[in-house]
N, CA, C and O of each residue as an XYZ file, in Angstrom:
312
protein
N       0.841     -1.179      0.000
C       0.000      0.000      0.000
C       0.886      1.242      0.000
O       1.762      1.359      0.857
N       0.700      2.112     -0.875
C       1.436      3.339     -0.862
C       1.456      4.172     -0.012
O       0.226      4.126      0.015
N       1.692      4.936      0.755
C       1.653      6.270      1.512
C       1.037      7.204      0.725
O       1.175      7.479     -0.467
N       0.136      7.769      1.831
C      -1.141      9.149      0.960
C      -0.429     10.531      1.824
O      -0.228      9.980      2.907
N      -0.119     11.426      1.936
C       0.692     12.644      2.175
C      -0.660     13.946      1.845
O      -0.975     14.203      0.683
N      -1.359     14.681      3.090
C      -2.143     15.388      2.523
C      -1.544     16.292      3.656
O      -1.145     15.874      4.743
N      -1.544     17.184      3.368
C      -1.373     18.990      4.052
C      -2.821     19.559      3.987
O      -3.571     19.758      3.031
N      -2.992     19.795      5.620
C      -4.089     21.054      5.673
C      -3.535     22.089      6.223
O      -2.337     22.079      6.508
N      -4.409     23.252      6.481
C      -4.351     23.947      7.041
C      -4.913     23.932      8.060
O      -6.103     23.640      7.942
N      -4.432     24.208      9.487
C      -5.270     24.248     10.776
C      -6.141     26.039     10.756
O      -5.843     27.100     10.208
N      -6.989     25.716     11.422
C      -7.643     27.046     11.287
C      -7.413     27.675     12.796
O      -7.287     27.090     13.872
N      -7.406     28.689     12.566
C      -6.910     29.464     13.456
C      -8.087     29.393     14.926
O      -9.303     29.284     15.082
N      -6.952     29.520     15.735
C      -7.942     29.161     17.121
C      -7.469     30.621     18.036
O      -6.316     31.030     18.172
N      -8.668     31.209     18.567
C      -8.363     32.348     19.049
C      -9.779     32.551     20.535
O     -11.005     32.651     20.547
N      -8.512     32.522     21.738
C      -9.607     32.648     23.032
C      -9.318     33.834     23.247
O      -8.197     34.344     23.253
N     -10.663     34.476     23.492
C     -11.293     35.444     24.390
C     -11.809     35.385     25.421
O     -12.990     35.110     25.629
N     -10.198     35.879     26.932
C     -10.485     35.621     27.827
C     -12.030     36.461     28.631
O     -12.626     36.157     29.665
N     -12.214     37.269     27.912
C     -13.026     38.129     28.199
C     -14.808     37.788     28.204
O     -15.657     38.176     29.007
N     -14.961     36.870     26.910
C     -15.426     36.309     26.131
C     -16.337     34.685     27.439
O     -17.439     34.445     27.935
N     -15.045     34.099     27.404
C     -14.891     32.643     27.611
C     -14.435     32.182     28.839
O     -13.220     32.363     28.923
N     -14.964     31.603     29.933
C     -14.529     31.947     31.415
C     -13.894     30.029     31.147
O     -14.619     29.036     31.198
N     -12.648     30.048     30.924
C     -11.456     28.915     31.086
C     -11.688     27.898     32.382
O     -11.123     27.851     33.475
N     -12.731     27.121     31.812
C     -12.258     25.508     32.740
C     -12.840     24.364     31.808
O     -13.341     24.504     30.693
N     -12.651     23.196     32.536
C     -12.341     22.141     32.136
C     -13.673     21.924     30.817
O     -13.385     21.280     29.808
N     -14.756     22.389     30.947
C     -15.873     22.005     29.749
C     -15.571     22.900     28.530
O     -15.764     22.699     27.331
N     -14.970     24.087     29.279
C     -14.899     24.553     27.659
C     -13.591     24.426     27.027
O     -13.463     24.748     25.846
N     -12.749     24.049     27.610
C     -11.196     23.644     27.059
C     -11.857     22.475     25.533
O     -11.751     22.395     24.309
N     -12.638     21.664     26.871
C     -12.861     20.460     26.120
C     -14.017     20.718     24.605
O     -13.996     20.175     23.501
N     -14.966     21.803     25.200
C     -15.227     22.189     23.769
C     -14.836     22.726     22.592
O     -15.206     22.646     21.421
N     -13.618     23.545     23.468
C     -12.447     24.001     22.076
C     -11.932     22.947     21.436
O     -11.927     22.749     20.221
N     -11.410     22.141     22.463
C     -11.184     20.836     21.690
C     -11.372     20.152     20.548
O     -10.735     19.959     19.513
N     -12.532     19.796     21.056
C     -14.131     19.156     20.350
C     -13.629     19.756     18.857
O     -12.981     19.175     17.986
N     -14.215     21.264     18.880
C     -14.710     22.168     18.587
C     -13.708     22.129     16.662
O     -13.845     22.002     15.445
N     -13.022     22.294     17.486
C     -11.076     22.280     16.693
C     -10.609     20.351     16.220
O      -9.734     20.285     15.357
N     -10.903     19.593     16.506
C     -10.888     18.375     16.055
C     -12.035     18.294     14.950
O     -11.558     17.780     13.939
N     -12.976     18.522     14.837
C     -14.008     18.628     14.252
C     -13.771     19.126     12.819
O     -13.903     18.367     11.859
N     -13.354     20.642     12.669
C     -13.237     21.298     11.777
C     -11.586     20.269     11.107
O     -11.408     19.817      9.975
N     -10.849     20.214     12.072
C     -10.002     19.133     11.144
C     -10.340     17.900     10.367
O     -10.036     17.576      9.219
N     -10.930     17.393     11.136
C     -11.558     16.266     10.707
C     -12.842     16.809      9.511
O     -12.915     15.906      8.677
N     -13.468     17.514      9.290
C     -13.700     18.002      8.295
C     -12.884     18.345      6.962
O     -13.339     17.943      5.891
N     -11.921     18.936      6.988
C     -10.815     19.267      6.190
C      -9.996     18.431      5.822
O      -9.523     18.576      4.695
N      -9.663     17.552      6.461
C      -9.292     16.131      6.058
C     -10.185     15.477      5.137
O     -10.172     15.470      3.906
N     -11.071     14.855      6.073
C     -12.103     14.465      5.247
C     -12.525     14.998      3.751
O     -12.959     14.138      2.985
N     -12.441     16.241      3.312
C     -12.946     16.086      1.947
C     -11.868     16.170      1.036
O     -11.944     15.888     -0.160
N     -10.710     16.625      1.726
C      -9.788     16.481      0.873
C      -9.372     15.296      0.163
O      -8.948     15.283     -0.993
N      -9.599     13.775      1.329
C      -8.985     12.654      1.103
C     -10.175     12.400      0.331
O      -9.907     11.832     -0.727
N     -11.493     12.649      0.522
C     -12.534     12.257     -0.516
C     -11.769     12.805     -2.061
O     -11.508     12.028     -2.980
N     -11.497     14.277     -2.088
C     -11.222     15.117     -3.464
C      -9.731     13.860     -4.632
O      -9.713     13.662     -5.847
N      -8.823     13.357     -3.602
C      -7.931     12.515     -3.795
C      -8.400     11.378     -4.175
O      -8.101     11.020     -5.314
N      -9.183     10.570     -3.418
C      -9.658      9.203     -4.363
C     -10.708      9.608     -5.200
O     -10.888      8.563     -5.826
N     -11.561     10.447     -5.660
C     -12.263     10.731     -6.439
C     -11.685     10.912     -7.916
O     -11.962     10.353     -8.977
N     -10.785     11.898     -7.575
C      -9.321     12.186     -8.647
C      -8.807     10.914     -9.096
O      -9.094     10.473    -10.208
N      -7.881     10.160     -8.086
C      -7.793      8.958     -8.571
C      -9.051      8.003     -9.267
O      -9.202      8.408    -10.419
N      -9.454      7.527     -9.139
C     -10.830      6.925     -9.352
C     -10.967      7.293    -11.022
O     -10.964      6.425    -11.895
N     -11.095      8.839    -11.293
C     -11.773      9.236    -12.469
C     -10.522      8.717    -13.708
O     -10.794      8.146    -14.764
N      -9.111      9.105    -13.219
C      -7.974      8.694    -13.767
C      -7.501      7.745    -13.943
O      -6.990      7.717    -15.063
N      -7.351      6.660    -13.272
C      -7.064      5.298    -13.252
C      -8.119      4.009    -13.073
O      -7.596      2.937    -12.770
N      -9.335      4.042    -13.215
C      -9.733      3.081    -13.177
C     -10.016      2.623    -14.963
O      -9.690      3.309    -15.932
N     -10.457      1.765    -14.978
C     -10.679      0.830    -16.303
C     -11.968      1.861    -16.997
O     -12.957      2.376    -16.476
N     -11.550      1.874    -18.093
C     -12.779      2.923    -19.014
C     -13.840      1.631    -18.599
O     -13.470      0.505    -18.267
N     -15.372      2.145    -18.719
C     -16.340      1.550    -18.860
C     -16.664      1.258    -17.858
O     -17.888      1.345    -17.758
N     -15.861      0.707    -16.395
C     -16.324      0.210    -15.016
C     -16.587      1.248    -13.996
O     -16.534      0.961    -12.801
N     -16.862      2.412    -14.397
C     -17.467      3.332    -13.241
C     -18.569      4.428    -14.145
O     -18.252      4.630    -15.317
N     -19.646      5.016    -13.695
C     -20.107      6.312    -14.195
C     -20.149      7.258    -14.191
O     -21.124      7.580    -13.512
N     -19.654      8.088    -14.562
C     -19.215      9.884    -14.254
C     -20.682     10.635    -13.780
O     -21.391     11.283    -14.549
N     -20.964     10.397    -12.342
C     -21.876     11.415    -12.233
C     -21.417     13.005    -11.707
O     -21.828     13.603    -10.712
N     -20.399     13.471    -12.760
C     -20.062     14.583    -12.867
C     -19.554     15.451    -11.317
O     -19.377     14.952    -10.206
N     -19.419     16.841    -11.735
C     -18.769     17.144    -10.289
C     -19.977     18.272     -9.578
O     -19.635     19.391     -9.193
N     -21.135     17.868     -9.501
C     -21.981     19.121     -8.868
C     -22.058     18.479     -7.657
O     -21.706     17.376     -7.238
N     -22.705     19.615     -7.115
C     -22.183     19.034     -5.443
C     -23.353     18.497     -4.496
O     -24.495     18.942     -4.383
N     -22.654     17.245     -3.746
C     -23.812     16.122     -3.124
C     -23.238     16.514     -1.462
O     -22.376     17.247     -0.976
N     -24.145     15.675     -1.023
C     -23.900     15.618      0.690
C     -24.258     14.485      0.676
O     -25.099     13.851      0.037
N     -23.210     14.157      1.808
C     -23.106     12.744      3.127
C     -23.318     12.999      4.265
O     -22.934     14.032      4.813
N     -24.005     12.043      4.837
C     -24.170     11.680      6.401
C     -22.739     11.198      6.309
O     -22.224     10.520      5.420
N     -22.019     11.863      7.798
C     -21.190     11.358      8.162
C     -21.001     11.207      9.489
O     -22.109     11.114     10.018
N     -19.891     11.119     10.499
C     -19.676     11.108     11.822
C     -19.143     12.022     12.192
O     -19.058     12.201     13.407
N     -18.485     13.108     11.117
C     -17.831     14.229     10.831
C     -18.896     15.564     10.380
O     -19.005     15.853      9.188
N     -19.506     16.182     11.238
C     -20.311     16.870     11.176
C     -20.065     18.126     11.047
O     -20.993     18.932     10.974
């Protein structure tokens, strides 16, 4: 199996102590909060990569191009 190599960008995380009174539930919702949006960004990228692959290398005739307009998934990645 080859190695897949994807670069995101993390999105910027910015507390307002003023804002946001710092203990243990909301650490954990930044957390949350910030895993999430990665895991988003991951996620469609590695979708955008085998899709790419897929359209390029598979066998003419064994798949159907339902083109590139845009669908939604249920996922666990919300």
């Amino acid at each position: 199996m080859e190695n897949l190599e994807v670069t995101i960008q993390l999105p910027n995380l910015k507390l307002n102590r003023l804002k946001i009174k710092i203990n243990l539930y909301n650490l954990e919702k930044i957390i949350f909060d910030l895993t999430r949006k990665i895991g988003q960004k991951l996620l469609k990228k590695l979708l955008q990569i085998i899709d790419d692959r897929l359209m390029t290398e598979s066998e003419r005739g064994s798949l159907y191009n339902q083109g590139k307009r845009l669908r939604y998934m249920m996922t666990t990645v919300p």
